[in-house]
C-alpha positions, 0 to 999 in steps of 0.5 A: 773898242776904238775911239777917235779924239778930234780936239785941238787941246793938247792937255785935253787930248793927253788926259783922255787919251791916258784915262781911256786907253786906261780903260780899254779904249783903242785912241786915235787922236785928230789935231784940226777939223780936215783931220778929225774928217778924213780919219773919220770917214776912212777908218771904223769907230765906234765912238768919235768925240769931237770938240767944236772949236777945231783949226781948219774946220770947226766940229759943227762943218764936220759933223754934218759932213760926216752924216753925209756918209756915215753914222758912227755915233759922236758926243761933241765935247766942248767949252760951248754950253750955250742953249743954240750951240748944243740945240745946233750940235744935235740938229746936225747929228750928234748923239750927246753933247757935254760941256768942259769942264767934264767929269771924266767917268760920266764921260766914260759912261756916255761912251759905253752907252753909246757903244752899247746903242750903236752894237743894238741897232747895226744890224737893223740899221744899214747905211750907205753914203747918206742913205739909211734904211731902217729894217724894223721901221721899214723906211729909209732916208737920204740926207735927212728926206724920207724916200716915198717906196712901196713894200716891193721897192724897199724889199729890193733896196734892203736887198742891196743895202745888206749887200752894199758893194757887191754886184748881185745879178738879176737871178740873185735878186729874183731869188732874194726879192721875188720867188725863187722859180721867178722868170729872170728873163723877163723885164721885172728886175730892170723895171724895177730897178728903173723905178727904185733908181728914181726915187733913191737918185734921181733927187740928188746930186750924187748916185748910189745904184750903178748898173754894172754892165753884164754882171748886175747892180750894186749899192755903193758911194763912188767917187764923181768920176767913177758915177755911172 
């Protein structure tokens, strides 16, 4: 399993990172809080740990980016055991908190656990960007707010979720949300898609279903510029 260690202290970061490749892990390690968020959201952990007093970007600004754009389970490990600092922890996303000094094999534990919670839920839980569409609750979210779909919208939604980053045509979503001998030269699909576009976009700032000229659509994150 792969692992990313963002923590500033080096006797820290040699002592986890001897005892958990010890144990298996794969360890990418992160000096500062700038660096600690760009391996985060370009590379696949299963579990990141991330203390909260970091130079450049402290672990609270970096985990609330993070959820911005992706759910990789994180246990915050920091000197700060105050009550609001690990209520504040888990209000911007993190999956545990535990407090130096820590005992090492608890630790390892944690991450086992969390690994195991994260395996369980892939393939029910899908996110793209700050968009996560729960299949077995049968509702999705954007950046924390409950989007408001009918049973045909979040069908069409799952659809694309499933398939983030590929370009399906309108047959292919007739076949996969309507039925198979479903008329795709009819309007329905643009409609809705008009429809789920409203709901999923049209509150934020930043767009996540593009219409690809000819082809189809696709679900993805896309840098500003290359929004359509």
């Amino acid at each position: 399993m792969k692992l990313l260690i963002v923590e500033d202290e080096h006797k820290v970061v040699d002592y986890l990172r001897s005892g958990l490749t010890e144990q298996g892990w794969v360890v990418d390690v992160a000096l500062d809080g700038e660096e600690g968020m760009h391996l985060a959201t370009e590379f696949d952990y299963d579990v990141i740990v991330l203390d909260v007093m970091l130079p450049k970007r402290d672990g609270f600004s970096v985990l609330k980016a993070l959820r911005m754009r992706k759910s990789t389970p994180v246990i915050m490990l920091t000197a700060r055991d105050h009550v609001n600092d690990r209520v504040r922890g888990l209000r911007e996303g993190a999956d545990d908190y535990l407090t130096k000094p820590f005992s090492f094999l608890e630790l390892v534990e944690r991450l086992h656990a969390l690994a195991r919670r994260t395996r369980s839920q892939e393939s029910t839980l899908i996110s793209v960007g700050d968009l996560f569409v729960d299949l077995i609750g049968r509702r999705a979210t954007r950046d924390g707010v409950r989007l408001d779909l009918t049973a045909k919208e979040f069908q069409l939604l799952s659809v694309l979720a499933r398939r983030q980053g590929d370009i399906l045509s309108k047959t292919a979503i007739t076949e996969l949300v309507w039925d198979v001998n479903f008329d795709s030269h009819t309007n329905v699909v643009e409609t809705a898609i008009k429809r789920l576009r409203a709901k999923l976009d049209g509150p934020f700032p930043s767009k996540l279903l593009h219409t690809v000229r000819g082809m189809g659509y696709v679900l993805e994150v896309r840098e500003e510029a290359e929004q359509s």
